[in-house]
N, C-alpha and C positions, 0 to 999 in steps of 0.2 A: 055439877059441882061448880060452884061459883072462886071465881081466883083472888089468893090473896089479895089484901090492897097493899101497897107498895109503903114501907113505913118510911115517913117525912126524915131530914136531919134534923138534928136538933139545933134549931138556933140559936139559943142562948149559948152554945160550948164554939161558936163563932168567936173570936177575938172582934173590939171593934176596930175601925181601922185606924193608922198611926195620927197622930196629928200633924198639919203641913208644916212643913220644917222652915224655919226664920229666912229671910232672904236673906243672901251674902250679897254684905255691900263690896261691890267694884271698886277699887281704885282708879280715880280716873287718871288718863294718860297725862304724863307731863307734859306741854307742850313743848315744842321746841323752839328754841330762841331764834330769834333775827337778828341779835348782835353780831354773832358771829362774821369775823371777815371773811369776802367773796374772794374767789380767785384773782378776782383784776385788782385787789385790795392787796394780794398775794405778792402778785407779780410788783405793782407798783412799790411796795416797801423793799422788797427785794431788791430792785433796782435805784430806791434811793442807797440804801444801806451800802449796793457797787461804788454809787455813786462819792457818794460821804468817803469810803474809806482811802477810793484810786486820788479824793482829792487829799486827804489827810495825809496818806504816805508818800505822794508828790510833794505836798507842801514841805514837810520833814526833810525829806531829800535835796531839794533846791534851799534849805538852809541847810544844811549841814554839807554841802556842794559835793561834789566831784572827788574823787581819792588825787593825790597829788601825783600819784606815778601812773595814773591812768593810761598815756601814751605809751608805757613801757609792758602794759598786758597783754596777752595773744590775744586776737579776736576769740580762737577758741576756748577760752578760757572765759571769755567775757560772757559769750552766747549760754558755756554749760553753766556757769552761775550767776548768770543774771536774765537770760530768755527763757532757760530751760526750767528753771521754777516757778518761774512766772504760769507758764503754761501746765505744770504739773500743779501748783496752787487751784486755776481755772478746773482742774477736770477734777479734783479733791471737790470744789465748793459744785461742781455739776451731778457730780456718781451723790454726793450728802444730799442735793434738793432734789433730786430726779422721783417724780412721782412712781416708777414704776407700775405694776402689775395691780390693780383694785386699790391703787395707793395709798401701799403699803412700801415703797422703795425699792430699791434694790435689791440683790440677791444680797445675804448677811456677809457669802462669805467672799464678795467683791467688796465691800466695803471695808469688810475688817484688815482684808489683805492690803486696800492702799492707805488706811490709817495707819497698819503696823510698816510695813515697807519701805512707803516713800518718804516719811521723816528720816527711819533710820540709813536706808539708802543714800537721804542726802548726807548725812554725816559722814561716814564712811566716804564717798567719795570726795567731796571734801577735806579725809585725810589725805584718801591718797592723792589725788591733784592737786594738791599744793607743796610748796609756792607756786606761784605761777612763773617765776623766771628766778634767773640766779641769782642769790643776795638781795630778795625783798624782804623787808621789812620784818622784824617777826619784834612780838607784843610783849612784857608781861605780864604775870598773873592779873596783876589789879586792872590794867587793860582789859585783857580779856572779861574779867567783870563786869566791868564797866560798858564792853561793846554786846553783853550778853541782856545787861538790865537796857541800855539803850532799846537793842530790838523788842524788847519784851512792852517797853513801853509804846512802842512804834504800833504793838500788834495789840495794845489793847480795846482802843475803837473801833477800828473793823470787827473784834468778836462783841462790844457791846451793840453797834448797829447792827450783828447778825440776830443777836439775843432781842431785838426789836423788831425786824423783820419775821423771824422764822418763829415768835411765839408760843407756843402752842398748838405746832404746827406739824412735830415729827408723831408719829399714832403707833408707830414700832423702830425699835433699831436707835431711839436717839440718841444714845452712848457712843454708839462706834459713830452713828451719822455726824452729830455734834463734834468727833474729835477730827472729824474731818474737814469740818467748816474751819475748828484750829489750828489744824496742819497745814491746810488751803491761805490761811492769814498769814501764818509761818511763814510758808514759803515767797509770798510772795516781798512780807518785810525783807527776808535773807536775800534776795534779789539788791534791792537796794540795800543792806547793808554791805553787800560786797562792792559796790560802787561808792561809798563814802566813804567807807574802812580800808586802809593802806595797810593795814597789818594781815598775811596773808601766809605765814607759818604753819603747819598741818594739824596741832592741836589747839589752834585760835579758832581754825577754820571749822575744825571736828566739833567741838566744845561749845565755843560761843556764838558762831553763827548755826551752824548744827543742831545745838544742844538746844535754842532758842525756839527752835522748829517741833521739835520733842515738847521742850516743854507748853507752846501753844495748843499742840495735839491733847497733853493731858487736861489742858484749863478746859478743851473745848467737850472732854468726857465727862471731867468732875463735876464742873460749873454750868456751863453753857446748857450740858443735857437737862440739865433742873427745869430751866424756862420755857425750853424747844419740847418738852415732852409734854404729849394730851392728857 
């Protein structure tokens, strides 16, 4: 017996095969720019912008001179409002630039704590340490206005040469970073306004030198954050 022969497939019931499918065009990569400023581009504007403001609000201060009962202040008095801010100013505008961790900055919730704190901290204290001795000086309303718009004016170059400096520069955080760089101005103007301003009453002091530090904080979240942020 001879054995079946084996039946073929049918190839016509084959499908043929797809046809090759269109290339997908690539987007090519954006390149990246070399405008961008360098760190030593960084640093340098940063240190004009110290530069510029420590000369701005010296200059201000040697015209508007000295308070007149200055001899009758406690030294302790002097150092808590006028060194002590100074140096809380300094660590305000260090904790806002500090690159931190893959820089990105600080922790949020150090920042936000010495944005919200140390303004209002200085006001309050403020109220309560003053006057600074018996029978100084106390202001009225329009005074105090007027010693409120003064700082405010004091404090507004330092935060435009920060908004020149820090550019484009904060990549998270520049809300509360930025209102730091304004409470950091703040404080440092309320330094020297307690040295020119003879008016030294507890709601002068709360209010208008105080209140002035507040309000730099806020310019420096609403406004400031616009420029500083990537």
């Amino acid at each position: 017996m001879t054995e079946p022969e084996p039946e073929l497939p049918d190839f016509e019931s084959i499908p043929d095969p797809p046809a090759p499918a269109a290339p997908v065009s690539l987007r090519p990569k954006p390149e990246l720019s070399s405008r961008g400023p360098t760190r030593k581009d960084l640093t340098r504007g940063r240190r004009i912008a110290l530069l510029v403001s420590a000369g701005w609000i010296s200059a201000q201060l040697a015209v508007a001179g000295l308070r007149g009962d200055m001899a009758r202040v406690p030294l302790g008095y002097t150092v808590g409002f006028a060194v002590v801010p100074v140096v809380a100013g300094l660590v305000c505008l260090a904790a806002a630039t500090t690159p931190g961790r893959l820089g990105l900055g600080a922790r949020v919730s150090l920042l936000a704590t010495l944005a919200l704190a140390l303004p209002a901290t200085f006001a309050v204290v403020s109220y309560v340490f003053s006057p600074p001795y018996p029978g100084a000086p106390q202001g009225e309303f329009k005074y105090g206005v007027l010693c409120f718009n003064v700082a405010i004016a004091w404090t507004l170059l330092p935060l435009v040469a920060a908004g020149f400096a820090l550019r484009g520069t904060f990549v998270t955080r520049a809300t509360v970073r930025s209102a730091l760089v304004g409470a950091g101005a703040g404080l440092v103007v309320s330094a020297t306004s307690m040295l020119r301003c003879p008016l030294s009453d507890s709601w002068h002091m709360a209010l208008s030198h105080g209140g002035a530090v507040i309000a730099a904080a806020l310019f420096g979240a609403s406004v400031l954050a616009r420029v500083t942020r990537v």
